[in-house]
N, C-alpha and C positions, 0 to 999 in steps of 0.2 A: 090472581085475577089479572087478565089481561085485556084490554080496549083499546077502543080508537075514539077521542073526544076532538075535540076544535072548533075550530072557528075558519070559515072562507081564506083566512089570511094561512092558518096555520093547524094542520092535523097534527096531532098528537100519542104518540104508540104509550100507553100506559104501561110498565112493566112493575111488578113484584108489588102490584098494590097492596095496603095492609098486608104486607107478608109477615107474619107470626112468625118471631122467634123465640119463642116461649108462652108459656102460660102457667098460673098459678093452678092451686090443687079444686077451685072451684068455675076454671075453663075461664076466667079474665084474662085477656092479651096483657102478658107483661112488659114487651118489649117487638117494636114491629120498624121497618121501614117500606118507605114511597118511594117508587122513581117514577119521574116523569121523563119522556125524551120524546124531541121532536118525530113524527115520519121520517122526513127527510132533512137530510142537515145543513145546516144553516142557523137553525136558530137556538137557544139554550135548552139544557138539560140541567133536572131538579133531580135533588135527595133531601129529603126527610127523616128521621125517625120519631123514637118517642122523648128523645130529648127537645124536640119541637124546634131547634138549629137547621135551620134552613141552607145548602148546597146547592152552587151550581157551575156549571161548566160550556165552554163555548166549543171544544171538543168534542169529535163525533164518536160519543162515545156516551157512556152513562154515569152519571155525576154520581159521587159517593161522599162518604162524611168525613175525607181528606179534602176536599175540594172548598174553597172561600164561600163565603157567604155572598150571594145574590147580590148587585146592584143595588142601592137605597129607590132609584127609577123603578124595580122589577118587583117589590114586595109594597111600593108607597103609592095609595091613589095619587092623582092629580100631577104626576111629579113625571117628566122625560125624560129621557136619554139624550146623551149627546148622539153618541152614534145608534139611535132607533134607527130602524125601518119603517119606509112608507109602503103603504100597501099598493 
């Protein structure tokens, strides 16, 4: 699956969404990962799987499951960034 989601501030190219990397002998997804990555670069790039460990990267490039875990500001409502962006 591939898209395009966002927001005014920020389009977002979906890549390798629920990509299946396996399934058991009754077609349940055993193992998948998400990437998220900006349109244009500038802003962060996600990874996901089914370990549910969250990745991401500030690199124009596509975040992977070597990559740090997200900002506490990027996964926590109510909570900023020192260096956000204003729109």
């Amino acid at each position: 699956m591939n898209g395009n989601i966002g927001s005014p501030r920020t389009q977002w190219l979906i890549r390798d969404a629920s990509h299946c990397n396996s399934s058991d002998a009754s077609g349940k997804i055993a193992h998948f990962h998400f990437t998220l990555r900006p349109e244009h670069y500038g802003d962060r790039s996600y990874f996901t799987d089914d370990s549910g460990k969250i990745h991401a990267t500030s690199e124009d490039r596509s975040a992977t499951a070597n990559d740090p875990a997200p900002l506490t500001c990027e996964v926590e409502e109510n909570t900023l960034c020192e260096d956000a962006k204003t729109p």
